[in-house]
C-alpha positions, 0 to 999 in steps of 0.5 A, spaced: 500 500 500 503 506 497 502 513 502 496 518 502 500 523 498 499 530 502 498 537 498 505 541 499 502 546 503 501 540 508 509 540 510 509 546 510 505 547 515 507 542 519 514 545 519 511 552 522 507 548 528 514 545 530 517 551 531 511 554 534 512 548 539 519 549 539 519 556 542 513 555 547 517 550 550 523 554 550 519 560 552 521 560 560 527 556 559 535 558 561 540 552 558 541 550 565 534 549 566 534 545 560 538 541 559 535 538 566 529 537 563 529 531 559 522 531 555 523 538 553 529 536 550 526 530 548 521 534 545 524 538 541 528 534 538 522 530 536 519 537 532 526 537 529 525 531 526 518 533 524 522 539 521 526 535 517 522 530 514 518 535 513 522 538 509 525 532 505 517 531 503 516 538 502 523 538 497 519 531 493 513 533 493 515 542 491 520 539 485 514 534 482 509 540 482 514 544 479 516 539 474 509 538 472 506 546 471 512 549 470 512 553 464 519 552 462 519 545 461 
């Protein structure tokens, strides 16, 4: 069975709630207090994961919508 393919907007999104996430989770930190709290690094680590996959997926889906409506082909 091949995935559900998602519209390009869709990575997109997903990348700006990470960050969002990311920064709510960051807000009332220092670095001390962070490195001490193993599910905000967890956390984070996570969204930057979804941020990168997200990005690869974005990057495919971008270069076929590209390849198929642009003019210059």
């Amino acid at each position: 069975m091949s995935p559900i393919k998602r519209e390009f907007i869709f990575y997109l999104e997903d990348m700006l709630q990470s960050m969002d996430r990311i920064e709510e989770y960051l807000s009332n930190l220092d670095f001390k207090k962070f490195k001490q709290t193993y599910l905000v690094v967890d956390a984070i680590i996570r969204n930057f994961e979804i941020i990168g996959e997200a990005r690869s997926e974005e990057r495919r889906v971008g270069k076929e919508c590209r390849s198929r409506w642009s003019p210059y082909n």
